[in-house]
C-alpha positions as CSV (number, residue, x, y, z in Angstrom):
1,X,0.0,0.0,0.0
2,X,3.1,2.4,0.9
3,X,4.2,1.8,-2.5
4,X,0.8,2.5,-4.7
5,X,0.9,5.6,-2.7
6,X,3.9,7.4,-4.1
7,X,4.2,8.8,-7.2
8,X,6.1,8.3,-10.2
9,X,7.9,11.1,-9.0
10,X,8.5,10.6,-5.4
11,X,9.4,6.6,-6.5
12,X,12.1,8.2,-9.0
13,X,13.7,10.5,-6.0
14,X,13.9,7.7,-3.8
15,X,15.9,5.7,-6.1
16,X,18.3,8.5,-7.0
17,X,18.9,8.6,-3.2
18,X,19.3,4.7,-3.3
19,X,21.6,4.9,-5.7
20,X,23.4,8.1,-4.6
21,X,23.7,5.8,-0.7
22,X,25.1,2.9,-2.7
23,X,27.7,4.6,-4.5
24,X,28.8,6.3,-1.0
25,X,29.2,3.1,0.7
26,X,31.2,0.9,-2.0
27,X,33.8,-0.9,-1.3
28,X,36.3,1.5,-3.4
29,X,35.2,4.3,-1.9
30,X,35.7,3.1,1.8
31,X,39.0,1.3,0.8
32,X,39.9,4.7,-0.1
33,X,38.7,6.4,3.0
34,X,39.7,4.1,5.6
35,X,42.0,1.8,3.8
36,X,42.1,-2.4,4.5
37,X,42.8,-3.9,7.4
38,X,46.6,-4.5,7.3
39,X,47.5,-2.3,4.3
40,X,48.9,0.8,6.5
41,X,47.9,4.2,6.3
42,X,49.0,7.1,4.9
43,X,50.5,9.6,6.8
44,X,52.4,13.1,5.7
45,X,55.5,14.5,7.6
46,X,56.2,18.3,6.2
47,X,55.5,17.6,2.3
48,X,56.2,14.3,1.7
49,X,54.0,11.7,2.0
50,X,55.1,8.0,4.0
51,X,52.9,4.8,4.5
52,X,53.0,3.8,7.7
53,X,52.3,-0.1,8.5
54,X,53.1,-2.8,10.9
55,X,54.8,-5.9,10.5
56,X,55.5,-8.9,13.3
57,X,54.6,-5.9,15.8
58,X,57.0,-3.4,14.6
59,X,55.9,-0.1,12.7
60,X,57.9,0.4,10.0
61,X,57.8,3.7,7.4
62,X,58.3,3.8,4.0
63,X,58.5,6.8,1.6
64,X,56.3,6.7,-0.9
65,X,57.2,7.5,-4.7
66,X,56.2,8.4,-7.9
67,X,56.9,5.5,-10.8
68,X,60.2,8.3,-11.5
69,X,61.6,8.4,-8.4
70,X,60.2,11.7,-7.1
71,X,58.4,12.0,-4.0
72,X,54.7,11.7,-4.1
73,X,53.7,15.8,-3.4
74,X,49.8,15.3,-2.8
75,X,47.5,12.9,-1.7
76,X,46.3,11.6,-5.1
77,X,49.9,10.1,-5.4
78,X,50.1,9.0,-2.2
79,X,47.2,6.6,-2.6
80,X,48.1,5.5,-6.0
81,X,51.8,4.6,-4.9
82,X,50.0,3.2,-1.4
83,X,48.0,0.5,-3.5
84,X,51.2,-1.2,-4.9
85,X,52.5,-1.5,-1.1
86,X,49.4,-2.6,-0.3
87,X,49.4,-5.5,-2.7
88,X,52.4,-6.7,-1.3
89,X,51.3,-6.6,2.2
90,X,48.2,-9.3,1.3
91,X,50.5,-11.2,-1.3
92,X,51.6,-14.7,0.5
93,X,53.0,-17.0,-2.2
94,X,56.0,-16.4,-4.2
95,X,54.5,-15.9,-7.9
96,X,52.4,-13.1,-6.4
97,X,55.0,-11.3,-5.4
98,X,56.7,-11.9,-9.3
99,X,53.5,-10.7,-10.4
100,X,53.3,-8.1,-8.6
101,X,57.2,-6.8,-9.4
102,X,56.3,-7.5,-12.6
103,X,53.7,-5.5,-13.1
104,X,55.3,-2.1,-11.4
105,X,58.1,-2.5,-13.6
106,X,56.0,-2.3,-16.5
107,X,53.7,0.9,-15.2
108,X,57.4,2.3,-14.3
109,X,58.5,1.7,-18.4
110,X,55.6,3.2,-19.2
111,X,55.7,6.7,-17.0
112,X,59.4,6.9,-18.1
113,X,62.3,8.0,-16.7
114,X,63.6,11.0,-19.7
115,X,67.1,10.5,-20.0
116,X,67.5,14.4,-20.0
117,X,66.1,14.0,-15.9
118,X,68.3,11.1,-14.9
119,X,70.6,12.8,-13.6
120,X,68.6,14.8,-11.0
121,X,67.3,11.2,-10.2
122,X,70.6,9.7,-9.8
123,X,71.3,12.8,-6.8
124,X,68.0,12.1,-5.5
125,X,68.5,8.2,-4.4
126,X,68.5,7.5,-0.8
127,X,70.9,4.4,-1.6
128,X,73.9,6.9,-3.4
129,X,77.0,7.3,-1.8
130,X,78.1,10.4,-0.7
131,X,81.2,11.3,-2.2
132,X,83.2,14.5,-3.2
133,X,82.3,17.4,-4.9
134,X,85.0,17.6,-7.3
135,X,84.5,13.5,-7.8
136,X,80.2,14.0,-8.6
137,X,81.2,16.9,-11.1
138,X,83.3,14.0,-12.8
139,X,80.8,11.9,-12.7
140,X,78.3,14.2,-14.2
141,X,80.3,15.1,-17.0
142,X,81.0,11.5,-17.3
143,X,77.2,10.8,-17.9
144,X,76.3,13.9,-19.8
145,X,78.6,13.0,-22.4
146,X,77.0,9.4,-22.7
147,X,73.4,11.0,-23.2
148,X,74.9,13.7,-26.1
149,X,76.3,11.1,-27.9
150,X,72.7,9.0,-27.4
151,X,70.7,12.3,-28.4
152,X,73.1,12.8,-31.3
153,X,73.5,9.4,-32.7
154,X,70.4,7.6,-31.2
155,X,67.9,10.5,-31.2
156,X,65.1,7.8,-31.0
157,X,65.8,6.9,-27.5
158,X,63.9,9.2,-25.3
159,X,64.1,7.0,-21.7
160,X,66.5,5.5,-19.6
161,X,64.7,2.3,-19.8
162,X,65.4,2.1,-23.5
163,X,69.6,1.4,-23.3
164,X,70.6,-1.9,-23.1
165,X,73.8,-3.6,-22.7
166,X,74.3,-3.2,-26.8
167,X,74.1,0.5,-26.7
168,X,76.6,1.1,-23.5
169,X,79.0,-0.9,-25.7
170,X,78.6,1.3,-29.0
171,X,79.2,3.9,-26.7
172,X,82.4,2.8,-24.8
173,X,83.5,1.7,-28.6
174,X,82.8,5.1,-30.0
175,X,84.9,6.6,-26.8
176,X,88.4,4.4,-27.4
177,X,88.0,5.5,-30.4
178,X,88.2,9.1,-29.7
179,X,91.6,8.4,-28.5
180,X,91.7,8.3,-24.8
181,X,94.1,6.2,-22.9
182,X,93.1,3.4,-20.4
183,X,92.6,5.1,-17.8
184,X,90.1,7.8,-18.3
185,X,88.3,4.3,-20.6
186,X,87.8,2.6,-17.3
187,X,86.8,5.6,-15.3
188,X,84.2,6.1,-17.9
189,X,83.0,3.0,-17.3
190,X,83.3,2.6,-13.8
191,X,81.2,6.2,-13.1
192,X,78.3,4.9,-15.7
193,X,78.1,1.7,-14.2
194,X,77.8,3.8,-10.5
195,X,75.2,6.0,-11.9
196,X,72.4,3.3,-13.9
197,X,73.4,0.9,-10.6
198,X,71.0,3.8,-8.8
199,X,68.6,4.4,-11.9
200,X,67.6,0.8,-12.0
201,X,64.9,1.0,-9.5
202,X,63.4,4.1,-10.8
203,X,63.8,3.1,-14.8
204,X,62.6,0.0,-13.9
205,X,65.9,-1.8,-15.7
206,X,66.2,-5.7,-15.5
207,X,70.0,-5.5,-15.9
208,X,72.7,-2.5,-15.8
209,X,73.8,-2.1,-19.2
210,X,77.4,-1.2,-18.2
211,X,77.8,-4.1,-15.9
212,X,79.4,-6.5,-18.8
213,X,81.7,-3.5,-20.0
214,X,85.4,-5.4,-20.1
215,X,87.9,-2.9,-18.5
216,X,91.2,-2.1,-20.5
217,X,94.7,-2.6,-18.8
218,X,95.8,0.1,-17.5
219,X,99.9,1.3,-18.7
220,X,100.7,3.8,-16.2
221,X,103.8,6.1,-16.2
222,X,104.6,6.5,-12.4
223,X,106.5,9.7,-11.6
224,X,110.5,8.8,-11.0
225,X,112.1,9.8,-7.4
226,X,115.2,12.0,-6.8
227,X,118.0,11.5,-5.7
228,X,119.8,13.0,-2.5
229,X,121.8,15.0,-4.4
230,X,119.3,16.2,-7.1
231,X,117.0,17.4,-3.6
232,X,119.6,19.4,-2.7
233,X,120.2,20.9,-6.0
234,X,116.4,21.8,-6.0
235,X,116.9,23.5,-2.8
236,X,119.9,25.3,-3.3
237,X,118.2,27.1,-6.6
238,X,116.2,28.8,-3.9
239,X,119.2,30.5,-2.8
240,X,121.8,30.9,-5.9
241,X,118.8,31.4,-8.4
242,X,117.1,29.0,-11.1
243,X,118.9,29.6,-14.3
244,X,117.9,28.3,-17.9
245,X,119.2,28.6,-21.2
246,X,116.8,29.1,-23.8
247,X,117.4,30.3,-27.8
248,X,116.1,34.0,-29.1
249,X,116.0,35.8,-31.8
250,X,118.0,39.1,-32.1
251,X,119.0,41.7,-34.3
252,X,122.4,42.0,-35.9
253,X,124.5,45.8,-36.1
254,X,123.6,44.7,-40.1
255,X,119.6,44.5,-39.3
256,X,120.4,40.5,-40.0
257,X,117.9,38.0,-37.7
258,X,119.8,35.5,-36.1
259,X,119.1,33.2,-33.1
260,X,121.4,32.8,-30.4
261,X,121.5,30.7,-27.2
262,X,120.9,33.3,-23.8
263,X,121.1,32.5,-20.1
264,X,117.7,33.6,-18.3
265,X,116.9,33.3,-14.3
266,X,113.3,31.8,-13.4
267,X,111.9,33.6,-10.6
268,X,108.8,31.5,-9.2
269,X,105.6,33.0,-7.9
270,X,106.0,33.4,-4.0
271,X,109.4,31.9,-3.9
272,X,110.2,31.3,-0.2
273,X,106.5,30.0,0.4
274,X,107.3,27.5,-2.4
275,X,110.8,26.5,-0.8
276,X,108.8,25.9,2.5
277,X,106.1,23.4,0.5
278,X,108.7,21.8,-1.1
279,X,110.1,20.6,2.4
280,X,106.6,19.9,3.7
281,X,106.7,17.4,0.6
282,X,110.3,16.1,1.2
283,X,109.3,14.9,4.9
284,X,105.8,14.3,5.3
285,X,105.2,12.2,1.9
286,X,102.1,14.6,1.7
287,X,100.2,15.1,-1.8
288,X,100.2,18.6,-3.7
289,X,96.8,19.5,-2.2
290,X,97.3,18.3,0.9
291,X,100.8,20.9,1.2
292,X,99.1,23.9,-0.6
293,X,96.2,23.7,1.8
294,X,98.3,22.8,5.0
295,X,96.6,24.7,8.1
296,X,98.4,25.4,11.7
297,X,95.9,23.4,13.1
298,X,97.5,20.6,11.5
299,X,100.8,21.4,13.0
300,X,102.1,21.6,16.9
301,X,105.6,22.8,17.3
302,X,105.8,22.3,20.9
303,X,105.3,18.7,20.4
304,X,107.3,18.6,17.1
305,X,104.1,16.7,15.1
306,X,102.0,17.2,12.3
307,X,99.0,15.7,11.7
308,X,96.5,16.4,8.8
309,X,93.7,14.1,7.1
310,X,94.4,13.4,3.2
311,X,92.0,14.8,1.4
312,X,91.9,12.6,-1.4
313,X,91.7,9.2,0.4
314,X,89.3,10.8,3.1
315,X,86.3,9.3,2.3
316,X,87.7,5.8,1.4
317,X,89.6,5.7,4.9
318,X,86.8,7.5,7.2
319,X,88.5,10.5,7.9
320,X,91.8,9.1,9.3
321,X,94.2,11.4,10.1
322,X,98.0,10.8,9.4
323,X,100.1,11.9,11.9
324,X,104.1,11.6,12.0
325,X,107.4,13.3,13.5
326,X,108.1,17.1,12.3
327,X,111.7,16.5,11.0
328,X,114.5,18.8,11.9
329,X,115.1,20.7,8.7
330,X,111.1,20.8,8.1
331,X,111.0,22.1,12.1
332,X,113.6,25.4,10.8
333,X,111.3,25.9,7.9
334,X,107.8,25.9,9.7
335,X,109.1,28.6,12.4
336,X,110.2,30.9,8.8
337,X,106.5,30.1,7.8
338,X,105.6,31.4,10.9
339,X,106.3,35.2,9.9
340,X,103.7,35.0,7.4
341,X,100.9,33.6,9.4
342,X,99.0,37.7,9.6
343,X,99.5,37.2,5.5
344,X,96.1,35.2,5.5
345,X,92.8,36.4,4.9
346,X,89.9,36.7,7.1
347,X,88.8,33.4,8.6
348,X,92.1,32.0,6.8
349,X,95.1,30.2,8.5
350,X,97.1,28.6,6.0
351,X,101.1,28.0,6.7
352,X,101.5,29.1,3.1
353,X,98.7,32.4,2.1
354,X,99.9,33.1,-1.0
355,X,100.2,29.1,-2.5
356,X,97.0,28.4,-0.8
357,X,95.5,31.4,-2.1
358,X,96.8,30.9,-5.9
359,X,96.3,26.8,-5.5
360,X,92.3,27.7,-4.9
361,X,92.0,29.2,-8.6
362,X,94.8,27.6,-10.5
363,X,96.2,24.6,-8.9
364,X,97.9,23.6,-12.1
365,X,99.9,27.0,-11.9
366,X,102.0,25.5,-8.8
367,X,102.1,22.2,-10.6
368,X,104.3,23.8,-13.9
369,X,106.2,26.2,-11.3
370,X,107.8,22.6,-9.6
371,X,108.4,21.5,-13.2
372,X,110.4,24.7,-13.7
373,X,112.3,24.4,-11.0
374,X,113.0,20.9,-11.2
375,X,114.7,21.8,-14.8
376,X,116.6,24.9,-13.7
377,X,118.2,23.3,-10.7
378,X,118.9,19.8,-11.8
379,X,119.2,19.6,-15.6
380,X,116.3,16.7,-15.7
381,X,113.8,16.6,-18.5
382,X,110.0,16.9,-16.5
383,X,108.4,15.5,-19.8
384,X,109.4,12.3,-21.1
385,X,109.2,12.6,-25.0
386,X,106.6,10.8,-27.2
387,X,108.7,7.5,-28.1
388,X,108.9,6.8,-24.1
389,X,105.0,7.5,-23.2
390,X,103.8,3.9,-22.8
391,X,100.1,3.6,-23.5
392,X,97.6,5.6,-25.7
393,X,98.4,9.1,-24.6
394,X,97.4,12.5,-26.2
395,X,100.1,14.0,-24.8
396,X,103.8,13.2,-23.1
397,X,103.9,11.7,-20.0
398,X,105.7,13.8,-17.1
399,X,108.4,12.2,-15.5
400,X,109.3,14.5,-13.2
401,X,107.1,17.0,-10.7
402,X,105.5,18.1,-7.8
403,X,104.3,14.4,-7.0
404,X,108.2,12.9,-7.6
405,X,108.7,14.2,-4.0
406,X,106.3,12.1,-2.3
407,X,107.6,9.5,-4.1
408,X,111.3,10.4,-3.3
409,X,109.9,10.2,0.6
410,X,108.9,6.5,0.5
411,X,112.2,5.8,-1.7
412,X,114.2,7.9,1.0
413,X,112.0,5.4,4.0
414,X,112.9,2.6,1.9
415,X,116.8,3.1,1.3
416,X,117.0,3.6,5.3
417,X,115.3,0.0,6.2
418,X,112.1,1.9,7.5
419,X,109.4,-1.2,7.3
420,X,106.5,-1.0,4.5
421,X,103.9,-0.6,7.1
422,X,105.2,2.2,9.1
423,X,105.9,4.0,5.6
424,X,102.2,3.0,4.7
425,X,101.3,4.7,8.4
426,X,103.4,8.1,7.6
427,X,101.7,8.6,3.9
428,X,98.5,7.5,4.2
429,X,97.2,4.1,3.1
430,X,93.9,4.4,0.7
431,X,92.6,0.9,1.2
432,X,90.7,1.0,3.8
433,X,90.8,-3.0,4.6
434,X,94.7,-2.0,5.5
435,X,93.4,0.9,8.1
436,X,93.5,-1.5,10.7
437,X,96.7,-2.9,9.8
438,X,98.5,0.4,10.0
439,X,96.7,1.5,13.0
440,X,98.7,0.0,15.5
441,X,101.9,1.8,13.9
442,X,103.4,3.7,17.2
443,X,104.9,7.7,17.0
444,X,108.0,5.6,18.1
445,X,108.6,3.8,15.1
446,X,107.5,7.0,13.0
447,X,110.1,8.9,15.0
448,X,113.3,7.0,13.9
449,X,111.8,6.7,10.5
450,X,112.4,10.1,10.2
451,X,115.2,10.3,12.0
452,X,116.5,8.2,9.5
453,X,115.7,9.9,6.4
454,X,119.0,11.8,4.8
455,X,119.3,15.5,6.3
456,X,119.2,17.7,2.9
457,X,120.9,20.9,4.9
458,X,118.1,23.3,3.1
459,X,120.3,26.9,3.3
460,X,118.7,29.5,4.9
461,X,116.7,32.1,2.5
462,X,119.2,35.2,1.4
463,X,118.2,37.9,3.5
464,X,117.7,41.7,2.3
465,X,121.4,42.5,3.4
466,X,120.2,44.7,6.8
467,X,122.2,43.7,9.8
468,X,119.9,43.3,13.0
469,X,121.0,44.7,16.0
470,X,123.3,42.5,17.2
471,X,125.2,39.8,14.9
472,X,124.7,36.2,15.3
473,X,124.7,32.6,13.3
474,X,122.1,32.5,10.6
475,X,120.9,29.0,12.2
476,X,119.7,30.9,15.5
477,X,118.0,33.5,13.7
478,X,114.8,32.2,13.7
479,X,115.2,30.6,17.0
480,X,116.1,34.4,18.2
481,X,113.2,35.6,16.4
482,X,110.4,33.3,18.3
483,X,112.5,34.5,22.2
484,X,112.0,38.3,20.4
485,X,108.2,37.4,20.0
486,X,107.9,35.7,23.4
487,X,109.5,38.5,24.8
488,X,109.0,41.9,23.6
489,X,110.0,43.3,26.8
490,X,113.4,41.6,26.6
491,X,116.9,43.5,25.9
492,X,119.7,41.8,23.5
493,X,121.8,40.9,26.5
494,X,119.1,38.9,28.6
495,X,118.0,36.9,25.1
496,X,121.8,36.4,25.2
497,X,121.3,34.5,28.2
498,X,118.2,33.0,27.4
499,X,119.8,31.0,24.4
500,X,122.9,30.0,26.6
501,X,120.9,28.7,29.4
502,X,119.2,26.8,26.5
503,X,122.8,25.6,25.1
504,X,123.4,24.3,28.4
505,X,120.2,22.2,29.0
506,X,120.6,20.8,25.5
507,X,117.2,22.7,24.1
508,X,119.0,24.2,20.9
């Protein structure tokens, strides 16, 4: 009877409301509002977006992401990326869980990853190894010169998804070819193989493409030591001048051209800074950045050590700091360093301002400066000529330079029966498996390591020629000078006493 009693109308609302109560209450549409037991919920922490779920009682959060790698920014996202999660949290046999791999990998292929974004991707993964700044600029011109040569000779393949193994070979094929040596070959592949090992979630890849690329063998041209003698030729240039001879052209009393042979003198930038840094290389075994950037934090002359952490092994070994004996001729050159310490800029405390300063902008500057010097003061060739560079090479290898006196360091350690693993200690081992090794390495046994080493006998820089007030040997000048800055208040007579009292006890 309630039903003959409505009308068409009123029978016609009702079902619209029905149907309107129906829709509000489907299963979709409460999945979406409260979610399924067991499948997490979403939650958001500043702007990104996490799924939040339990699993054998422990909560556990994961980020959620678009099929690109980029962090889901809205809530839309954040449900679709929550409904692949949530499949795996019901799946319980093993081909569900293929299937359901399966199947993101195939909606990631077909978002795409551009290959003209992958790079922004690569920084973005949570799995990426921090590493240098100067080493991820390598890197990144590494890879940018893979995808010009895809966009120039493949300009079909738009995603990262789309290289395979057969096109990261064309690639490394078309590189040798270019004429590179072995070297910069297998850093190429090593740094492309780095960056698609973090693009294979995000590009959905089944295989890295450069993980079956064959390294070439490497033909290195190590840098040769000095000798004793040859060390002391270097250093005495600092003091008699760095002389060359090199051929002009000049005119004749007849206007004739003719080229004859002159003798020139080389003058290096900053020339006593430079003599200093060449001793801080001599006895610490230190690299070229590691002496142009030298701080006196790094360096305690009361206690005769120095201890710095090399820069370019510093993330393979932690942050391990190599510590060793100030030598006695390196000792005299630190306190001369000493006078230049108000040189540095604000904020600055370098032992050497003006190398540090110059090494910031042009570190290859001090690099050709040693070469110079090595050829004025010893007569050696720096560059070997083409006939002795071993390897594919596009130019000469250099046999001598600024990296020659680290190895003339461990030759010198060698030559005095100083054990492998205490020389290992004193210049900084790179593999970090050997960290512990060295570890155990006491100051002792760095101590009459360099107290073996030979004593070079640096001479003293030539002074201006002004006599100071009262005469004494060169060798306690700067000794003289330190008392002086101790103690302003002092006359010459009681520093006279000071350093005898000193003679006595066996200080100097």
């Amino acid at each position: 009877m309630l039903n003959e009693s409505i009308s068409p109308d009123n029978g016609a609302t009702n079902l619209e409301a029905q149907n309107k109560t129906a829709v509000w209450a489907s299963p979709q549409r409460k999945r979406r509002r409260y979610r399924e037991k067991g499948a997490g919920s979403i939650t958001k922490v500043k702007k990104w977006f996490y799924l939040r779920s339990m699993c054998k009682g422990k909560t556990s959060i994961t980020p959620l992401l678009n099929p690109d790698g980029t962090h889901c920014k809205n809530r839309i996202e954040a449900e679709k990326a929550a409904e692949g999660f949530q499949k795996i949290l019901h799946a319980t046999t093993k081909e569900e869980f293929a299937n359901i791999i399966a199947e993101n990998k195939k909606i990631k292929r077909q978002s795409g990853l551009s290959i003209h974004s992958a790079w922004d991707t690569f920084l973005r993964q949570p799995t990426r190894t921090e590493c240098a700044d100067s080493t991820a600029k390598k890197y990144e011109g590494q890879f940018k010169r893979f995808i010009q040569w895809i966009s120039k000779d493949h300009p079909e393949i738009k995603f990262i998804s789309d290289v395979d193994h057969n096109m990261a070979l064309d690639f490394m094929q078309w590189l040798w070819g270019t004429g590179i040596s072995a070297i910069t070959y297998n850093k190429y592949a090593m740094a492309l193989r780095l960056v698609f090992k973090h693009l294979m979630d995000p590009a959905a890849l089944d295989t890295n493409p450069f993980d079956r690329i064959q390294h070439k063998r490497n033909e290195v041209v190590s840098r040769k030591e000095f000798s004793a003698e040859q060390v002391r030729a270097i250093f005495d240039g600092f003091q008699t001048g760095f002389f060359y001879e090199t051929e002009v052209e000049r005119l004749t009393t007849e206007r004739k051209r003719e080229r004859v042979i002159v003798k020139k003198e080389y003058i290096p930038m900053f020339k006593d800074e430079m003599r200093v840094l060449l001793c801080l290389f001599c006895y610490t075994g230190c690299r070229g950045q590691d002496g142009c950037l030298m701080k006196w934090n790094n360096i305690d002359l009361d206690k005769k050590v120095i201890s710095f952490i090399p820069r370019k092994t510093s993330t393979k070994t932690g942050g391990r700091a190599v510590t060793l004996p100030i030598a006695p001729d390196l000792f005299v050159a630190l306190n001369e360093a000493l006078l230049w310490r108000g040189e540095n800029r604000t904020k600055d405390d370098f032992v050497l301002p003006n190398v540090a300063a110059r090494y910031r902008y042009n570190p290859s500057g001090i690099a050709k400066d040693v070469m110079k010097i090595i050829r004025c003061s010893t007569g050696l060739e720096t560059t070997l000529d083409k006939e002795e560079t071993f390897g594919r090479r596009k130019n000469s290898a250099n046999a001598y330079g600024l990296h020659s006196f680290r190895h003339t360091f461990v030759s010198f350690c060698a030559n005095a029966g100083v054990p492998y693993s205490v020389v290992a200690s004193i210049v900084g081992h790179g593999n970090p498996s050997m960290t512990e090794h060295y570890s155990h390495i006491a100051m002792e046994s760095k101590q009459k390591a360099i107290e073996n080493l030979p004593s070079l006998s640096l001479p003293a820089p030539i002074g201006n020629g002004e006599a100071e007030d009262d005469v004494i040997e060169e060798p306690l000048s700067c000794r003289r000078r330190l008392i002086i800055d101790a103690l302003p208040l002092a006359d010459s007579r009681t520093i006279d006493k000071i350093e005898v009292i000193l003679r006595e006890d066996g200080l100097i």
